[in-house]
C-alpha positions as CSV (number, residue, x, y, z in Angstrom):
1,X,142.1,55.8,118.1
2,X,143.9,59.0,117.2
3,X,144.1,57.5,113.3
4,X,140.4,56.6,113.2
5,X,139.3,59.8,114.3
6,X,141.7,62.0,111.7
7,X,140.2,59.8,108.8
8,X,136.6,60.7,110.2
9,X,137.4,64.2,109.8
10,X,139.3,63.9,106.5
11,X,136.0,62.2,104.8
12,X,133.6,64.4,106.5
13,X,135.8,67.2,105.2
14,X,135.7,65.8,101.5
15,X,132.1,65.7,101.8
16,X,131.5,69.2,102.4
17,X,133.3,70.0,99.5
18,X,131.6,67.8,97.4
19,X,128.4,69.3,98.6
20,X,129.7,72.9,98.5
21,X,130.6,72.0,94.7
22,X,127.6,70.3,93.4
23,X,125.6,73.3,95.1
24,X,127.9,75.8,93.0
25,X,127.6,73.8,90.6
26,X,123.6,73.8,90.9
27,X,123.5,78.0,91.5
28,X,125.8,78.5,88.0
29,X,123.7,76.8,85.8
30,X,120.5,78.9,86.9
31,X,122.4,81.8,84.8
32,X,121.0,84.1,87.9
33,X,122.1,86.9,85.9
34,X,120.4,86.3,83.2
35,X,117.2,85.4,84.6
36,X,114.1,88.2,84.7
37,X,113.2,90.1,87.3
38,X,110.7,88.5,89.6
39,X,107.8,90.2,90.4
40,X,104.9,90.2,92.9
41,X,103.0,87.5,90.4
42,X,106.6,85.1,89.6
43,X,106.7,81.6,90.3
44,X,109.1,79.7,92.0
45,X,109.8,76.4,90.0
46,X,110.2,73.9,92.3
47,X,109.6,70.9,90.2
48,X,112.4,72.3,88.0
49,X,114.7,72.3,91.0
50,X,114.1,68.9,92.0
51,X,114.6,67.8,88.8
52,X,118.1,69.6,88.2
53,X,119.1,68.4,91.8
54,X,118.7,64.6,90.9
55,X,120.0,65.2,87.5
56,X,123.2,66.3,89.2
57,X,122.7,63.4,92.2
58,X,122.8,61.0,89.4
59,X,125.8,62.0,86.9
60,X,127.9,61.3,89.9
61,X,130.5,58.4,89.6
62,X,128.9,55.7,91.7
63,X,131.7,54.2,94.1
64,X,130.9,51.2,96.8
65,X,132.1,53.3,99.8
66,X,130.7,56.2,99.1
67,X,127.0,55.1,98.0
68,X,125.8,56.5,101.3
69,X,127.9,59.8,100.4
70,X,125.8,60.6,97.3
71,X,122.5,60.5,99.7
72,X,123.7,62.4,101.9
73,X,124.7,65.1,99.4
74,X,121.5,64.3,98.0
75,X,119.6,65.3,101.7
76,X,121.5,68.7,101.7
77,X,120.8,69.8,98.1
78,X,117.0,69.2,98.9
79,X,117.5,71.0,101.9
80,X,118.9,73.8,100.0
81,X,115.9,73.7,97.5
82,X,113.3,73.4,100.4
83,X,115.0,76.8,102.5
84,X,115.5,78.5,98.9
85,X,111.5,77.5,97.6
86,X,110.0,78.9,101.7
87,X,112.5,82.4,101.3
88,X,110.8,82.6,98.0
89,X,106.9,82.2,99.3
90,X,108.1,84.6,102.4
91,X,110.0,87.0,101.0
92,X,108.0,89.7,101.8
93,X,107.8,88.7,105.3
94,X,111.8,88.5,104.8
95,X,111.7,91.6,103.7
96,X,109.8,92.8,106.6
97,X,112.3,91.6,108.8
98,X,115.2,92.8,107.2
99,X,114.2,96.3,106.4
100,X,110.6,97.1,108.3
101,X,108.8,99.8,107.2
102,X,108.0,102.6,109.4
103,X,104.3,103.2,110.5
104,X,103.2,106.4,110.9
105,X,99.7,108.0,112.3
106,X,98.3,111.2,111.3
107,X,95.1,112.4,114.0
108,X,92.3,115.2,114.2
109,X,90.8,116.3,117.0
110,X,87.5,118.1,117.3
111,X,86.0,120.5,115.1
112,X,89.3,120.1,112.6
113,X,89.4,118.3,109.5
114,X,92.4,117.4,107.6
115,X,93.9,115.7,104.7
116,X,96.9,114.0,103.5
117,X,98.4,111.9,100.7
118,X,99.3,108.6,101.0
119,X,103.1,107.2,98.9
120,X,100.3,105.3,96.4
121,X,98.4,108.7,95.8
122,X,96.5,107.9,97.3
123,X,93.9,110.8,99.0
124,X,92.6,111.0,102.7
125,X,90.4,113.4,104.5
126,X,89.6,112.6,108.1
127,X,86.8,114.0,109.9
128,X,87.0,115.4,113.6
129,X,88.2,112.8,116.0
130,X,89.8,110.8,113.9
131,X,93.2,108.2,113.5
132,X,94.6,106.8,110.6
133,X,97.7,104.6,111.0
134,X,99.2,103.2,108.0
135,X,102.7,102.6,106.2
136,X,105.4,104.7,104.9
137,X,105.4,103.1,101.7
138,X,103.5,100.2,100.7
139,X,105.2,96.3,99.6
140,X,103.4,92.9,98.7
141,X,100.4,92.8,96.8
142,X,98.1,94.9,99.2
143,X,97.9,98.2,100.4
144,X,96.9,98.0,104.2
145,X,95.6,100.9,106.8
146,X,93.8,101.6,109.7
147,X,90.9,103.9,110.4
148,X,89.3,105.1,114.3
149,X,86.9,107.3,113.2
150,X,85.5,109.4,109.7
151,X,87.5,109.4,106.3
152,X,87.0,109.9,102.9
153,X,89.0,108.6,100.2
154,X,90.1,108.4,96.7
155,X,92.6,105.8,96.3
156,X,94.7,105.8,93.3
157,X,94.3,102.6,91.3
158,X,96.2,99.5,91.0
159,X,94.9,96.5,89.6
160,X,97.6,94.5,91.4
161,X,97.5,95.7,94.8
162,X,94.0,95.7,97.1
163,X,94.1,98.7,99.1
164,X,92.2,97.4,102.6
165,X,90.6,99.7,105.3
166,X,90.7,97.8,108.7
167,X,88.0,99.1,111.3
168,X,88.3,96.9,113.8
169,X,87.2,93.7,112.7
170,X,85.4,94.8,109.7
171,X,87.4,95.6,106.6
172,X,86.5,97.7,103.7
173,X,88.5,96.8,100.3
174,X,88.5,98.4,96.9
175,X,91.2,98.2,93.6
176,X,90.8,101.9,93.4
177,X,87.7,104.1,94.1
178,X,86.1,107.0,96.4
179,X,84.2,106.4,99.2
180,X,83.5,107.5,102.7
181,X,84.2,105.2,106.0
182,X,82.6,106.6,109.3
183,X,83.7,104.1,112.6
184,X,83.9,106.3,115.5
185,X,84.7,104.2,118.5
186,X,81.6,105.1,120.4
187,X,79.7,103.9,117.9
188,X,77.7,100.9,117.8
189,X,78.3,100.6,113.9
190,X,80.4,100.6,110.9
191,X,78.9,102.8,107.6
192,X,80.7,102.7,104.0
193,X,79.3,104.8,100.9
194,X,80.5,104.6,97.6
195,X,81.1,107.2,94.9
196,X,82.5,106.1,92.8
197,X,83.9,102.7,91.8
198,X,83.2,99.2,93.4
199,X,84.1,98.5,97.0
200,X,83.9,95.4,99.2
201,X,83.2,95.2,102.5
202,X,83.8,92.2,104.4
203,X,83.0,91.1,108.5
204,X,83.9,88.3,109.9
205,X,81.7,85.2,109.4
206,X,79.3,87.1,106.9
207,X,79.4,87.2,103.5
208,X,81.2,90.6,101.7
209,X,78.4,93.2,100.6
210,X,79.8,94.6,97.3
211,X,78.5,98.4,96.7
212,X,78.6,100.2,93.3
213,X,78.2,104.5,93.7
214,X,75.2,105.6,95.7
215,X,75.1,102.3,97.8
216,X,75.3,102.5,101.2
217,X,75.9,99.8,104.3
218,X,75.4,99.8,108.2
219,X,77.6,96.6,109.4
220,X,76.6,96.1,113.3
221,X,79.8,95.7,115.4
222,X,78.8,93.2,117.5
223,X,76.3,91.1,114.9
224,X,78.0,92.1,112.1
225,X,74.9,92.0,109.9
226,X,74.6,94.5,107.2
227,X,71.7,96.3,106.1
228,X,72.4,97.8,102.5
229,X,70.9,101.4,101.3
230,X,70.2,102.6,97.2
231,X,69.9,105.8,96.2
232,X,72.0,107.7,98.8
233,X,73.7,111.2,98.3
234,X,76.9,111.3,98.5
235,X,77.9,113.8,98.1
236,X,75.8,115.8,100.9
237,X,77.2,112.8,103.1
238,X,80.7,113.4,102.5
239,X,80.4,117.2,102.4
240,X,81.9,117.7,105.8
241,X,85.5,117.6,103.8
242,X,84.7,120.5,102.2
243,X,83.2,122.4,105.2
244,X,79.6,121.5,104.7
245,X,77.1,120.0,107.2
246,X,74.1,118.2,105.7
247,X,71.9,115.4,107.3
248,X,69.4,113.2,105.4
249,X,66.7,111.2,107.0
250,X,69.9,110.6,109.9
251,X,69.3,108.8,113.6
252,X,69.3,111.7,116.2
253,X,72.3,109.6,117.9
254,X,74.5,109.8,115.0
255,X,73.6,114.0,114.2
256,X,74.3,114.2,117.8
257,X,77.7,112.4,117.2
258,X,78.8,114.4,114.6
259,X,78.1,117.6,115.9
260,X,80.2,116.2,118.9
261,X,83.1,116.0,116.0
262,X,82.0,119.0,114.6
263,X,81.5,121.8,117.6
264,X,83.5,119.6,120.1
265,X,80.8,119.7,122.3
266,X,78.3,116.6,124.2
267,X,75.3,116.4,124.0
268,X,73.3,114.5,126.0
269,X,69.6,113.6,125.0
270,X,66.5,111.6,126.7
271,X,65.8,108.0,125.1
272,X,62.7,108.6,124.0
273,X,64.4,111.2,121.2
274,X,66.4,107.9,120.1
275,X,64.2,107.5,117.2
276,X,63.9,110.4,115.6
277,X,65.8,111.3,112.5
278,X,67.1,114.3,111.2
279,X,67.1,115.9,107.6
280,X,68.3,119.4,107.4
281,X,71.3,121.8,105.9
282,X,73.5,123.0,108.7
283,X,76.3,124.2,106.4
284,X,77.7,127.4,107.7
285,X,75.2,127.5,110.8
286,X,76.4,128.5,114.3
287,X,76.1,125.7,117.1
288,X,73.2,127.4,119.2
289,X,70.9,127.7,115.8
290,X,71.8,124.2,115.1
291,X,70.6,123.1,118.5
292,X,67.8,125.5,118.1
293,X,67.0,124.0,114.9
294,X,67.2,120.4,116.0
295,X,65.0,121.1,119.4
296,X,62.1,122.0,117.1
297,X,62.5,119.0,115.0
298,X,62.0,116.2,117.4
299,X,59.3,118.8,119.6
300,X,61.5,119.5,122.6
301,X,63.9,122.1,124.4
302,X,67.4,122.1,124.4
303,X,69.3,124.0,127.4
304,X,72.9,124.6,128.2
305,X,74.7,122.4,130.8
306,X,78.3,124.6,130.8
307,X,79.7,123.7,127.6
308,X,77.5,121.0,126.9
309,X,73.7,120.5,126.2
310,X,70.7,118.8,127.2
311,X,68.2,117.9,125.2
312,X,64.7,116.8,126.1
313,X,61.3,116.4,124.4
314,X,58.0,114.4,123.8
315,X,59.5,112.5,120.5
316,X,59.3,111.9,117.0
């Protein structure tokens, strides 16, 4: 017994190194070193590596005992191929694994506004009461953050990596452009406008709304429809990054909002004001003419509750 179970060993051993050799043998004659670099947009051959396995399977002297040996060298070489053609196709996930990237979150509260730049070049202002979380440095072919909240950017471009803006479950994706996001938690709505550029933005189970510069679009949260906008000014929307405050034909509820973000303050305001909208320059005004200002616009009276303020009235 002792005798059968040495030779068991002894073959199994000689075929390991027959399958260590013929995958050396395999890995040489890839020239490795002299192959390119491969990029994000490289192919992994995997015909050609099937091809140079058999090749290899089949200039092996044939022997009657060891007919089942060449398979089973066979089986481990196409294992080899199959582990080497998935590391390939995951790689960045490998990668991921491996070495992770740090994420990182940069915030505003209130009544501040801030900027930063991103490791593409990419430029970000965010709006009061905002989060941005995103990567320290960007790999694979897309460029991914996150926005709770107002932000304006200018992403550098790069033809071969997307740059993606997730709000929840609605994602705004552009090559390289300006445009302003607003998707304050509270509300009921996502609104992208474009600059400059081409940007898509896509929500789940609708079809992606492309807009080109002075397009607008409302995406509903919940519904997810989209009602698209021509001929909007930009840049009095996006003026808050450079300190100015200008509405245009805007919902009461969403001046409100972003004088919340502007004053840090609440404002509280009867439903029958709901469907008035605003149009006015507010740029450099204090918070009590603003209030003052707005109270005359939709025929009511605004009073202060402590910090806060109430605002009633007949309507629009």
């Amino acid at each position: 017994m002792r005798k059968f179970t040495f030779l068991r060993k002894k073959i199994q051993a000689k075929d390991r190194a027959l399958q260590e050799k013929l995958v050396h043998h395999y890995f040489d004659d890839l020239q490795l070193n002299q192959q390119p670099a491969a990029g994000e947009d490289a192919g992994f051959d995997s015909k050609e590596v099937y091809n140079r396995i058999v090749t290899h399977i089949d200039a092996m002297p044939v022997k009657r005992a060891g007919a089942g040996k060449k398979w089973m060298v066979a089986a481990s070489l196409f294992a080899v191929a199959s582990v080497a053609t998935l590391g390939f196709y995951n790689r960045a996930r490998i990668q991921d694994i491996v070495s992770p990237i740090a994420q990182k979150q940069f915030s505003t509260v209130n009544g501040q506004v801030a900027s930063l730049t991103l490791a593409d070049g990419t430029k970000v202002w965010l709006n009061g009461g905002s989060k941005l979380s995103y990567p320290e440095a960007f790999r694979g072919n897309k460029r991914e953050i996150t926005l709770t909240g107002e932000a304006f950017l200018e992403v550098a471009h790069d033809a071969t990596k997307a740059f993606i803006v997730h709000t929840g479950s609605i994602r705004t994706q552009v090559l390289g452009t300006s445009f302003n996001v607003k998707a304050y938690a509270e509300d009921s709505f996502v609104k992208v406008d474009v600059v400059t550029g081409k940007v898509g933005v896509v929500a789940a189970l609708a079809p992606t709304v492309f807009l080109t510069p002075a397009q607008e679009v409302t995406v509903d949260k919940k519904s997810h429809s989209a009602v698209t906008v021509k001929g909007i000014d930009v840049a009095a929307l996006s003026g808050w990054k450079d300190g100015d405050f200008i509405v245009k034909n805007m919902p009461l509820p969403e001046v409100l909002n972003a004088i919340k973000h502007r004053f840090n303050v609440l404002i509280k305001a009867d439903a029958n004001l709901t469907k008035c909208s605003i149009s006015a320059n507010f740029t450099n005004v204090s918070l009590q003419n603003v209030m003052r200002i707005i109270a005359k616009l939709v025929k009511g009276k605004v009073s202060a509750d402590g910090q806060d303020y109430q605002l009633k009235g007949k309507g629009c």
